[in-house]
N, C-alpha and C positions, 0 to 999 in steps of 0.2 A: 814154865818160862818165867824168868825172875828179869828185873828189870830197878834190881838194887840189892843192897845187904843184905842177908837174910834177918828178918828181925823175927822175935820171940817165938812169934805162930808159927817159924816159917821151918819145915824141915831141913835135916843136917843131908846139905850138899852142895857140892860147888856152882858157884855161881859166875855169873859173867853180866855186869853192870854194863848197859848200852850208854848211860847218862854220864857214868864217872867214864869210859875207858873209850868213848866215840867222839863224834865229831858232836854230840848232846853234849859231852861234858862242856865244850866252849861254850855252846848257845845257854849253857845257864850259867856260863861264868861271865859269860858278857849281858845275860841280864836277858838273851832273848827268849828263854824256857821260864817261864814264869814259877816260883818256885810249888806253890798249891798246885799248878798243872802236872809237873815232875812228882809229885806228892803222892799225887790218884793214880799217874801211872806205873809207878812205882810199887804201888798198894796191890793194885788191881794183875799186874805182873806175878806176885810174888804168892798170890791168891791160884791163879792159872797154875804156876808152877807147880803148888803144893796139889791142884788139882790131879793134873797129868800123872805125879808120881804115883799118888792113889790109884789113879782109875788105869795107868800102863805099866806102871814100875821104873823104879830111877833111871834106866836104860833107854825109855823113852826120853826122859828128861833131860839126859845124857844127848840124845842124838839130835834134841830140837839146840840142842845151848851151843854143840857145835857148830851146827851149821849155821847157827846167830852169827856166834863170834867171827865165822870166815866169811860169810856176806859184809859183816859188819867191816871189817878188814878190808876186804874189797871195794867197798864200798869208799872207804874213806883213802887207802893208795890209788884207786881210779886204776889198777892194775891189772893186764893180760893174766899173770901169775896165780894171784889172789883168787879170782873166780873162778878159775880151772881147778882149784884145791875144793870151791865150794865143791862146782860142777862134780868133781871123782867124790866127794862123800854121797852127795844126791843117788848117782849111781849103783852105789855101793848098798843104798837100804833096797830090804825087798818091796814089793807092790804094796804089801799089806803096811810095813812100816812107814814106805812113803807118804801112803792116803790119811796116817795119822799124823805127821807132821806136818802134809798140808791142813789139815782139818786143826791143828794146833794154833800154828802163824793165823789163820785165819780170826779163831777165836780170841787173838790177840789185838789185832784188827780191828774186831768189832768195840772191844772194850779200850781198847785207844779214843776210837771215835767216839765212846761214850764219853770219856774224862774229856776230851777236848768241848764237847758240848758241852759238857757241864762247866766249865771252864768260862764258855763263852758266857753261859748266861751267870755266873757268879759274876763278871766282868759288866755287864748290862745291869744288874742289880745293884753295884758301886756305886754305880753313878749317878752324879745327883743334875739333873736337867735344870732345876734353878737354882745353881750353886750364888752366893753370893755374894762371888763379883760380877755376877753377870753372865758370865760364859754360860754356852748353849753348845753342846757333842755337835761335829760335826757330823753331817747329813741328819739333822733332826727338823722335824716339819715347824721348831719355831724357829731355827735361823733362816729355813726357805722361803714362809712367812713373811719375815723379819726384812731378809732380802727384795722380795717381791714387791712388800710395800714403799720398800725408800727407791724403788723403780715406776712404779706405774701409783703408786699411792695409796693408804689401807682401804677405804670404800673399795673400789677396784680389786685390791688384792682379795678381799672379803669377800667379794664374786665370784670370784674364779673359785674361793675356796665352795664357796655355795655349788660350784658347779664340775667339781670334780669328781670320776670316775675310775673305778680302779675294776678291769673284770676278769680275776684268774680264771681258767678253765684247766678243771681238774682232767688228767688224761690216764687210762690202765701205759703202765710202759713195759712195751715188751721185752726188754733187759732187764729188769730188776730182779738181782741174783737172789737178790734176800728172800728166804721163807716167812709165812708172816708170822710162824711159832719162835722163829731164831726173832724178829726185831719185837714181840713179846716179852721176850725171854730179855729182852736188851733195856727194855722200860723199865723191868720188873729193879735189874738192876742200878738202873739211872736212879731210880728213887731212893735204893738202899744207899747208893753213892753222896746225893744229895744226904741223907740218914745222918750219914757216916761226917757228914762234913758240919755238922751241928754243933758245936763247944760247948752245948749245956747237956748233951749224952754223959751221964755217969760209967766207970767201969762196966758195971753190970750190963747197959744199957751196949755198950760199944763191942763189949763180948757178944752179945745177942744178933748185932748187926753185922760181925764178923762171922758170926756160926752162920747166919742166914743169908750172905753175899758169897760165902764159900760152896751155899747149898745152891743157889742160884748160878752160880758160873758152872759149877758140875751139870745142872742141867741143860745150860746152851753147851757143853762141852760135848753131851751124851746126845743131843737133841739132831736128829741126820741133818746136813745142810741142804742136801738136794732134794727139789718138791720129787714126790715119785710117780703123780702124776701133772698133769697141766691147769692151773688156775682157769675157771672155769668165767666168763662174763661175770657173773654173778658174782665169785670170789673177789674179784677185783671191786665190784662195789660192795660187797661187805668190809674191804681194808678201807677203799676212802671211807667208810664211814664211821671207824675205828678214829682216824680223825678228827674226823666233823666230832664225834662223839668225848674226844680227848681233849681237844685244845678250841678246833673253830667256834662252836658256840660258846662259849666262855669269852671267846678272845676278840670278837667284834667290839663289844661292847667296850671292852678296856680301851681298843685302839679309838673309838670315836671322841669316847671320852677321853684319852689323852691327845686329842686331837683339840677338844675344846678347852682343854685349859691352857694350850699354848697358844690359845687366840688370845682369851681371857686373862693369862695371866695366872700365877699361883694363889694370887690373895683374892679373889673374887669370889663373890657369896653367892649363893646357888640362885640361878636364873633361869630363863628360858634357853638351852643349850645353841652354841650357832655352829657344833659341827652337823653333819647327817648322813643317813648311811651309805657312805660313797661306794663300798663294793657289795658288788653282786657276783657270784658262784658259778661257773656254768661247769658243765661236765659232758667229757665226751664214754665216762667210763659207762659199755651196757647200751651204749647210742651210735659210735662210731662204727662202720660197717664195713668202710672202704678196708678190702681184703680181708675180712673178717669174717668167715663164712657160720663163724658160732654168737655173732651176735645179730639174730631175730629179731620180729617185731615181737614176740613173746617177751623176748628178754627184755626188751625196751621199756616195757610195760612193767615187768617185775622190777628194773630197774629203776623206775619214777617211785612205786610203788614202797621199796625198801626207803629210798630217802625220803618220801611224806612220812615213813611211820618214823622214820627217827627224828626228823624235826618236828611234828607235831606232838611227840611224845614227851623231845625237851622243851618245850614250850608251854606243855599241861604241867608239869612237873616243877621248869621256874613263876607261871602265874600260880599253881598251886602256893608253894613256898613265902614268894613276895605276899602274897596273900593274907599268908596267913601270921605273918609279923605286923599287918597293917590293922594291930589291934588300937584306932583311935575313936576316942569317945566321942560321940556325936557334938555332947554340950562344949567341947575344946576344937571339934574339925568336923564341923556342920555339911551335911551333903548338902549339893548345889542341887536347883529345881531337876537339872539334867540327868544328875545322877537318880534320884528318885523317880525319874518316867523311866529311867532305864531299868530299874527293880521291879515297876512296877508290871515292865515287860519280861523280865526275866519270870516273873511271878506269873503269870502269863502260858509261857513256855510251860512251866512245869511246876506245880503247886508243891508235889511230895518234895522238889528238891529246895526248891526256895524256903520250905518251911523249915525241913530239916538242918541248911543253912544259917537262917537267924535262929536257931535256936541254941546253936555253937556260938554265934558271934552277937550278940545281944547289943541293941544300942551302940555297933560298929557296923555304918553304912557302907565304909569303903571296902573293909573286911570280905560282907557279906556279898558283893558286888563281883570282887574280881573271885573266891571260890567259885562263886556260880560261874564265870567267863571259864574257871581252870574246867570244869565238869564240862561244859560246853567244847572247848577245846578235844577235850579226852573220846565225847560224842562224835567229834569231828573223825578222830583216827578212825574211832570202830563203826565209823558210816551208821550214825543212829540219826534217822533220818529229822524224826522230832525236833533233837537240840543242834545238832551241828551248825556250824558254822557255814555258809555255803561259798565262802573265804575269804581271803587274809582283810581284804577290805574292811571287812563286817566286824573283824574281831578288830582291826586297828581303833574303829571308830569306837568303839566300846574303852577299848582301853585310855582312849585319848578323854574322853568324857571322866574315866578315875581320874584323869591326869589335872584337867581343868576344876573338876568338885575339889582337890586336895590343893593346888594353887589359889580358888577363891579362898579357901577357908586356912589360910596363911603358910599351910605346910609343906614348904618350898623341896625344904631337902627330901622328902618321900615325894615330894610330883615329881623332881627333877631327876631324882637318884635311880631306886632300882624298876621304878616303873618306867622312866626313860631306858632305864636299859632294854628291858623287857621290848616296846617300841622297836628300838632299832636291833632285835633280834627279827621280828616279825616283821619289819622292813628290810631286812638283807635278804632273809632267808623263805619268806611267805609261807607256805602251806607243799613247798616243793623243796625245800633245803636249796639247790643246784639246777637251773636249765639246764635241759637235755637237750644238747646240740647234737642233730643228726648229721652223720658226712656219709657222703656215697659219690663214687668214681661218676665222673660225667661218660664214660663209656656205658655203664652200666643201666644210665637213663637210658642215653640212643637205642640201644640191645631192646631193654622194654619196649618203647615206643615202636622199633619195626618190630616186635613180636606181636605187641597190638593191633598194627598196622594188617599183620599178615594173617589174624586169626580170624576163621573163618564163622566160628560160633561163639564170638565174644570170649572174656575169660577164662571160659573155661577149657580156652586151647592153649593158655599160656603158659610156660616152661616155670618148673618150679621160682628161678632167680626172680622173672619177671611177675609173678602171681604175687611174690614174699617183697617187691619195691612195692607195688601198689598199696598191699595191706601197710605198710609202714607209715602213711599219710593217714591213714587210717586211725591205728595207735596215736598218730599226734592229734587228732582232733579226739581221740577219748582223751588223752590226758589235759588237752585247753581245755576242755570242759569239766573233768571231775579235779584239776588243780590250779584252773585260772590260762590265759591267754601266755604269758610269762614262764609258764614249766618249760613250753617247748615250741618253742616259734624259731629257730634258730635253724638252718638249712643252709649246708657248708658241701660246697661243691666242689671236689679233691680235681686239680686238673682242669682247669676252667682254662679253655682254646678259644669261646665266640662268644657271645651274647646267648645263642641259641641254645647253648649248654644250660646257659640260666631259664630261660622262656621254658625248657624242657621238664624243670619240673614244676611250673605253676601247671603246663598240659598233664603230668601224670596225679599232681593232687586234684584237679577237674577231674579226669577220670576214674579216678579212685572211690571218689565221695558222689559223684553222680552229676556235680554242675560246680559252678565257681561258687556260687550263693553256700555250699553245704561245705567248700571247702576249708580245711583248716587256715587261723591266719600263718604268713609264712616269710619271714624276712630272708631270702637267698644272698648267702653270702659268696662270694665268688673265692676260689685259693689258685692263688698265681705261683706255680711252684719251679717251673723250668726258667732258664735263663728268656728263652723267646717268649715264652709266655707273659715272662717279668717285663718286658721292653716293650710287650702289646696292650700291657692291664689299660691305659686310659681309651684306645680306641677300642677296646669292647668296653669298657664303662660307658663310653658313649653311644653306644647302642643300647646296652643296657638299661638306663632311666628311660627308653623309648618303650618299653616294653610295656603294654596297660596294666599288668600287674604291677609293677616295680614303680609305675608313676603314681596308682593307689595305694601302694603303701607309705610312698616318700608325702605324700597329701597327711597319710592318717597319722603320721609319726615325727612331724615336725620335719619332714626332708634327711631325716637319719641314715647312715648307710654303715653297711662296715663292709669290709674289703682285710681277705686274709691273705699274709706273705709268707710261704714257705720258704723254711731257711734251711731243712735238711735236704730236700731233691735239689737245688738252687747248688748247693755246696759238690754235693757227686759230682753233680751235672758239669760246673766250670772249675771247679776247685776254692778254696776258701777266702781267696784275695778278691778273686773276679766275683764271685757270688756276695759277699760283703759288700764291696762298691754298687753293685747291681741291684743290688736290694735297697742301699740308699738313696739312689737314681730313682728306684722305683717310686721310692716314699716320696720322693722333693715332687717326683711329676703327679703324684696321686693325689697329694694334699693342696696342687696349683690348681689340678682340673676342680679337685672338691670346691676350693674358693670360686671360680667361673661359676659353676653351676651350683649354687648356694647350697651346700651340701653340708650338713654335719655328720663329719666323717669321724668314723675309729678305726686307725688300723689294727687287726689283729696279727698279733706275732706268734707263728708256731716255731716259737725259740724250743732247743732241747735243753736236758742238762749237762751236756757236753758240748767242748768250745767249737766242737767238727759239725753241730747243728745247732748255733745262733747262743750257744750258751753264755755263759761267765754273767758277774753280779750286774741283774736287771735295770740297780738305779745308775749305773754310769752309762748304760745302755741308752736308758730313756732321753740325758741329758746328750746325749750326740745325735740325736733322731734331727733331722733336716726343718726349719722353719716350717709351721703349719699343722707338721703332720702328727703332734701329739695335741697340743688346744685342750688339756689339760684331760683326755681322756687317754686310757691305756690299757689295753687285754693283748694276754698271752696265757698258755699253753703251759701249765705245768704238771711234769711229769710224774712219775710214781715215787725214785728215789729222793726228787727234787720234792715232793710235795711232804714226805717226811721230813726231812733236813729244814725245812723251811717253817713247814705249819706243827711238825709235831713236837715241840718244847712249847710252852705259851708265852714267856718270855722271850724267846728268840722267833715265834711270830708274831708278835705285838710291832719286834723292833723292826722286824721283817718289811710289814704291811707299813711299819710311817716311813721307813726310810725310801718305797713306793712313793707312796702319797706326794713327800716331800720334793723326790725327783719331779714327777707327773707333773707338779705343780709348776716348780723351778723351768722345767721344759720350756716354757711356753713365754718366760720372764725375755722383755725384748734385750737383755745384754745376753741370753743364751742364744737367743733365736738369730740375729748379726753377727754374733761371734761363727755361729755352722753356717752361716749362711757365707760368710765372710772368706772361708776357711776353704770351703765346696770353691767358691771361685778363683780363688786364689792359687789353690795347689791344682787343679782341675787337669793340668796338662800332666803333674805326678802321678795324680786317679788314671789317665788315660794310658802312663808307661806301665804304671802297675799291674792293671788290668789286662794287658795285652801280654806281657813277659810271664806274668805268673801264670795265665790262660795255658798260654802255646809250652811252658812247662808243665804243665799239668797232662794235657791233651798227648804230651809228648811217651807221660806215663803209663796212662791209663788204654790210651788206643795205641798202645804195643801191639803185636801180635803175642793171643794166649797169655795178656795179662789175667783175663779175669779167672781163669784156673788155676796160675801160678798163685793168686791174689788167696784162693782159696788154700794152695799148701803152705804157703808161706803163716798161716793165721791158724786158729782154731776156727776160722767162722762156719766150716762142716760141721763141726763138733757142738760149736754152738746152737746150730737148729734142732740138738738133741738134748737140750736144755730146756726142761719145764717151764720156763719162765713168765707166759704171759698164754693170752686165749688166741693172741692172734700170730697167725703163720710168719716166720721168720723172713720168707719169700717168695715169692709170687710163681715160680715154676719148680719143676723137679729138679734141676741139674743147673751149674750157676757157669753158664757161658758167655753172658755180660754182665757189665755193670748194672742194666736195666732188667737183670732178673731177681738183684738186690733188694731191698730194703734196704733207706739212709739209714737205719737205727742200727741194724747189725754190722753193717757195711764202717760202722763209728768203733761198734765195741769191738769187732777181730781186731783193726789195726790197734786201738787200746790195750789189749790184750799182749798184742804181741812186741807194747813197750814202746811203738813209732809214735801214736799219736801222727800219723801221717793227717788226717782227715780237717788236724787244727792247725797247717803252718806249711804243706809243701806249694810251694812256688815262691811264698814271700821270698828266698833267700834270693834267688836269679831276679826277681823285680827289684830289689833292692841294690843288688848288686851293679844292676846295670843301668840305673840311675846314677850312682855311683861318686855325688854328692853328698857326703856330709854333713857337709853346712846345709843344704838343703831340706836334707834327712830331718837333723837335729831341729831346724826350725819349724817341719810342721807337724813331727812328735810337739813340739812345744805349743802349737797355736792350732791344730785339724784335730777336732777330738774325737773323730771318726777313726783317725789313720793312728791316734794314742790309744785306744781302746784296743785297736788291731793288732798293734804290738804289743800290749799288755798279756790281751788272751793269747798268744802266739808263744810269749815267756810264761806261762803259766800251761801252757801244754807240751812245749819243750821241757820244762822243769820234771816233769814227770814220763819223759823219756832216758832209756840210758842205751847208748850207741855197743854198747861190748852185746847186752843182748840183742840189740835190732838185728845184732852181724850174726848172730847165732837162729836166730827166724830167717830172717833172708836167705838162710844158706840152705834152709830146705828145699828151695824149691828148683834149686841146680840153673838159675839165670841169671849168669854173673852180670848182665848188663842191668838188668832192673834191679837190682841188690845196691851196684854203684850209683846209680841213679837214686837210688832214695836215701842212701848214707850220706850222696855227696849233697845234694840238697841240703840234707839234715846239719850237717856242718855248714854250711854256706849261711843257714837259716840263722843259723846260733850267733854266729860269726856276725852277722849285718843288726841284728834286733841291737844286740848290744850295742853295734857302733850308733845305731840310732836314737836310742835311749841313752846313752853316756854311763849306764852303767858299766860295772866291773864283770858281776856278775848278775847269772838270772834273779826274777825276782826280788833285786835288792832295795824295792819300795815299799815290799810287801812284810814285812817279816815273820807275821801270825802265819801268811801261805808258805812263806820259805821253810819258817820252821818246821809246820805241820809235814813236809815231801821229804825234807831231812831225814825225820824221825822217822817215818815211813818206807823211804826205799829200800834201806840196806835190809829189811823183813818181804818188801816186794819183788825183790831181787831171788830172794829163798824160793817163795811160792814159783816166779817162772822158773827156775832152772826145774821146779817139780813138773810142771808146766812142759816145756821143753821134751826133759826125757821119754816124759810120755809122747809127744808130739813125735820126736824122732822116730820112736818105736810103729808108731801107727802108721807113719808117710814113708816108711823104709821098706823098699822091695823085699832086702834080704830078710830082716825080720816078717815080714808077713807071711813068709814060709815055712817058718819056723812056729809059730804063735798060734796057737788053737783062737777058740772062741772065747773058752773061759778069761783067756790071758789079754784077749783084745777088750773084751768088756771091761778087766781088770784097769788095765790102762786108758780106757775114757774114763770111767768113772775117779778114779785118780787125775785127767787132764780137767773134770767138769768140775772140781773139788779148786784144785787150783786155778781156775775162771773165777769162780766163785767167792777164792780168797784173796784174788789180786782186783778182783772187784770194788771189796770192802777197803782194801789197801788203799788203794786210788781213789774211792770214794766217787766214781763214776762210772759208766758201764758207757751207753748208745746214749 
């Protein structure tokens, strides 16, 4: 697949240029395809190409470049014609040739996404944050700063900053198409890319990096895409930890500190730092249970277990290192009295190691101090009961004591620099890397409690489920004990109906552990996921602080609380307009009750990575949240392919985690806070048309009769539960007869899949429509940044719809009324976003997103028609008469190739 001239490496065969001969070639003549970004993919194309030829023969090369060019074609006349020429060559290759041509596009796909990352962070590394004239990037945490001061004043602002909180929670996502050998295989290349983009590479040196990016692509080319079994709990916490391992330890440290020199200032000499370590990790990967019948209290266990040994490993490993550069001469950087009781204790602990210690670092106090801390540390992993640490506490206070001997004794930049760093690794991340947030269905409690109830010789009459809840309280008081209170105190109640739901599991930790006194501590967090549940949360909250557990732990904990909003069952439930309003509703009433009852509240957002489950970019999210309800705190939910995209480059999460921060902070700024507050009252009777037209459209769809089996032929979403993808069940029964035997995540990626994007935008069009105002429209797009944000992710999910294929999905399932029902929406939708925005076209605020869907469709386009055929073939009476087994397998695994490459394409799944 070539994707420019053929140049010198490149084998003799025709080609076909997307950039010179498409609707690319404008976007870089008008400046919107950056030209280094056309450069890499261009490169990286021409690489692919010369691979295929090798590894199928020009014939294959031949059959991918056609079907480029007439997608491509299509693509840009928007033509019946065009795509029906794609469509007959699609048909025309056998099973065997198709599965390589999907498996091609795909592989194209991924190395797109590569250049564009790399793209972005060459783009981030530009740029200079204190240029000088002053200018500051926007969304940067010192224009927020900067802002928040000339509002409330810097003292103040300086507080808040003291008191900011940022808490992602890592989640396994049961869509994530990718193998974790294929996004291996993706890194391997990202680096040779970066390599490659170096100007002081010699000949030799560029030859070297071409033979060895040609070897790398052949291997994600040869590499199968489909797991062939199912990622196991465990799997899933070994790839977060691939992470944590790659980027997040490194990359705290960056962010804090570049958090404190946009307090500070550029020209500031090293000090007692005043940022600190605002976020904290939590992880539901290995923890989360609800419908997860493969994550145990075992695995629970193994799961805490795996992430202590990797952060205590990196921890032994950077006190080792810092350590051991902190070669300073006693007579030039004098130990303080503190540090010498503290040798004296380490000497103490263990005579062989402290001597053998100073006998390396001679007349280096601090030297000698922190090896011994790294030896101790390393005691800690391998449970050597002698030296370990018995946690994070005991080592903080150790290191803070180097920290202070090296400040008395003048040496600012090593107290401040990499020992500070060190610090707020061990305060982000403690002796557990991530808390371990348990969730489990509030049915599931009830279930236990009457099997309790009913057993006649205690325990040992209880049904496997309810025996395997018990012991899970269990596991969280071995891990507060052998990793501190902090691993796992966290208790997330899927479906929270009453108060009693809550009370139900302080009664199953009492019974588990034998009394309240032995129980684990336990903060229960409630998840308000259904629309009625969303409009009840403050009168169960008000039951809830009634509870004598919940009013001890609000005593022990400052009056803390968190309160989770689901935004993917919220959206099934009423549709995407009405759930969006509803969940804001929820937040403006949750953050009035939290102020009544002096409550320091965090909401937690179970946002997806898709716009049909609370998605799209976090910090415009944060700054439309409703007065009160951020208070400069904020945790969400992020998923698998989100937690790559976000945290796995280190540069693009450094910018990630400030431009967080910066919102988090800005949130709470009282010209943000008057502005939503302002906005909510003002359009208020809009929220109530909105809500109600895009509802009774929605309702109007969904409670069809026999939507939810037409739902299933019209989609791959069958197809998909035979997708290896994640540990946990795609859906809660055998046979999908409603909505409520769904899963929101799958229920996100079939319509994805099949190019609607229904799950991000139907109803808006009839709400809008029948407003029917303009002027009205256009003024609170301009001033409601709730209702701007709505139509922003709405043009950003339509943008990655194309209506000629929705017509060719919708037509499987022979219900001409619900086909016109969702085309004609689809139009209507298109049709109103723009009148209300005043754009022309979609996206046209965006351009880095515009570009990015450009470049990508008329390739995503390819994949579904592969997609499609197969789909036809499978839903087709007459073909299933015909078709053995062989030929049916043939064609899923060819539909699950093209899931998988229209995945990458789209860059989204659930």
């Amino acid at each position: 697949m070539t994707n420019g001239a053929p140049s010198n490496h490149s084998p003799r065969h025709a080609s076909v240029d997307p950039i010179d001969d498409s609707a690319a070639a404008r976007q870089v003549r008008s400046g919107e395809v950056p030209e280094a970004l056309r450069a890499d993919v261009r490169f990286l194309g021409e690489l692919l190409g010369r691979v295929l030829a090798e590894s199928g023969g020009q014939d294959l090369l031949d059959d991918v470049e056609k079907l480029r060019a007439l997608t491509i074609d299509a693509y840009e006349r928007n033509g019946e014609a065009s795509i029906e020429d794609a469509e007959a060559l699609v048909e025309s290759f056998s099973l065997d040739r198709a599965e390589q041509v999907a498996r091609a596009f795909t592989c194209y796909f991924h190395l797109v996404n590569l250049a564009e990352e790399r793209h972005r962070v060459r783009v981030l590394l530009a740029r200079d944050p204190w240029s000088t004239d002053g200018h500051r990037p926007a969304e940067s945490f010192a224009s927020a700063f900067a802002s928040l001061s000339d509002e409330v004043g810097d003292a103040e602002a300086r507080e808040r900053v003291a008191n900011l909180e940022f808490r992602p929670v890592l989640t396994a996502h049961p869509t994530e198409a990718r193998r974790r050998a294929i996004a291996y295989a993706i890194r391997r290349i990202s680096e040779l890319v970066a390599e490659h983009d170096d100007p002081r590479l010699g000949a030799l040196a560029q030859a070297e990096n071409e033979r060895q990016l040609l070897a790398e692509i052949d291997t994600l080319w040869r590499t199968a895409p489909l797991r062939s079994n199912r990622p196991t709990p465990l799997d899933e916490v070994r790839t977060a930890m691939n992470i944590f391992d790659q980027t997040l330890f490194q990359v705290l440290p960056r962010v804090y500190r570049l958090i404190d020199e946009r307090l500070a200032g550029p020209d500031a000499s090293p000090r007692v730092p005043e940022s600190h370590a605002f976020v904290r990790f939590g992880s539901w990967i290995g923890a989360d249970r609800d419908g997860n019948p493969f994550v145990t209290s075992k695995i629970t266990r193994k799961a805490a277990a795996i992430a202590s040994e990797h952060v205590l490993l990196g921890l032994e490993r950077a006190t080792d290192r810092i350590g051991r550069t902190l070669t300073l001469d006693a007579g030039d950087t004098p130990a303080s009295q503190e540090l010498q009781d503290l040798w004296r204790r380490q000497r103490a602990l263990s005579e062989e190691l402290t001597a053998d210690v100073a006998t390396r670092s001679p007349n280096e106090p601090h030297r000698r101090v922190l090896l011994v801390v790294a030896e101790r540390i390393g005691a800690t992993r391998r449970r050597n009961a002698d030296l370990a640490y018995d946690g994070p506490d005991a080592l903080l206070e150790d290191l803070r004591i180097v920290q202070r001997s090296l400040a008395e004794a003048g040496d600012l930049r090593n107290a401040y620099g990499e020992v500070q760093h060190l610090i707020w690794q061990v305060e982000t991340f403690g002796f557990h890397l991530a808390e371990l947030e348990v969730r489990q269905h509030s049915k599931v409690h009830r279930q236990t409690l009457e099997a309790i109830a009913a057993g006649a010789h205690g325990d040992e009459d209880l049904d496997d489920q309810s025996a395997e809840v018990l012991e899970v309280f269990r596991v969280i008081a071995h891990l507060q004990s052998r990793y501190g209170v902090d691993a796992a105190r966290r208790y997330i109640i899927s479906f929270t109906q009453s108060a009693d739901d809550i009370a139900n599991v302080y009664r199953l930790a009492e019974h588990a552990l034998g009394s309240s006194e032995a129980a684990p501590v336990l903060d229960v967090i409630p998840l308000f996921e259904t629309f009625d549940d969303l409009n009840a949360s403050t009168d169960i909250l008000d039951r809830m602080i009634e509870i004598p557990e919940v009013k001890k732990r609000l005593e022990q904990s400052g009056r803390r609380l968190e309160v989770m909003l689901g935004y993917s069952d919220s959206s099934k439930d009423v549709g995407p307009v009405s759930a969006t309003l509803a969940l804001y509703d929820a937040q403006a009433r949750i953050a009035d009750w939290a102020k009544r009852n002096d409550i320091v509240l965090t909401l937690f957002h179970g946002r997806g990575g898709s716009l049909g489950r609370g998605g799209g970019p976090a910090n415009e999210a944060v700054l439309a949240q409703p007065p009160g309800s951020v208070d400069g705190r904020f945790k969400l939910t992020e998923q698998g392919e989100v937690i790559f995209a976000q945290y796995g480059d280190p540069v693009i999460a450094v910018r990630h985690l400030e431009q967080i921060a910066a919102a988090t902070l800005m949130a709470s700024a009282p010209s943000i806070e008057e502005r939503n507050a302002r906005a909510a009252t003002e359009f208020s009777e809009l929220a109530a048309q909105l809500d109600r037209v895009s509802r009774e459209r929605f309702f109007r769809l969904v409670r069809s009769e026999g939507f939810a089996p037409w739902f299933g032929l019209v989609t791959p979403q069958e197809e998909i539960g035979l997708l290896a993808l994640g540990s946990r069940p795609a859906r809660r029964g055998l046979s999908l007869e409603s909505l409520e035997d769904l899963r929101a995540i799958p229920w996100v990626f079939a319509w994805t899949q099949a190019r609607i994007n229904l799950t991000g935008w139907f109803g808006l069009g009839s709400a809008l429509a029948a407003v029917g105002d303009e002027k009205l429209l256009r003024d609170a797009y301009d001033r409601w940044p709730l209702f701007r944000t709505m139509i922003e992710n709405v043009e950003m999910s339509l943008a990655k719809t194309d209506e000629r294929l929705a017509r060719r999905y919708l037509a499987l399932g022979d219900r001409q009324d619900l086909a016109d029902l969702v085309l004609d929406e689809m139009a209507l939708t298109r049709e109103w976003a723009l009148k209300t925005s005043g754009a022309s076209e979609l996206l046209a605020d965006r351009p880095v997103l515009r570009r990015a869907v450009r470049l990508r469709s008329p390739y995503v386009d390819a994949l579904s028609l592969l997609q499609l055929r197969a789909l036809r073939a499978l839903r087709s009476d007459a073909d299933a008469s015909t078709i053995d087994d062989t030929q049916q397998d043939e064609l899923r695994r060819l539909l699950l190739l093209a899931v998988n490459g229209v995945a990458a394409g789209l860059q989204n799944t659930g």
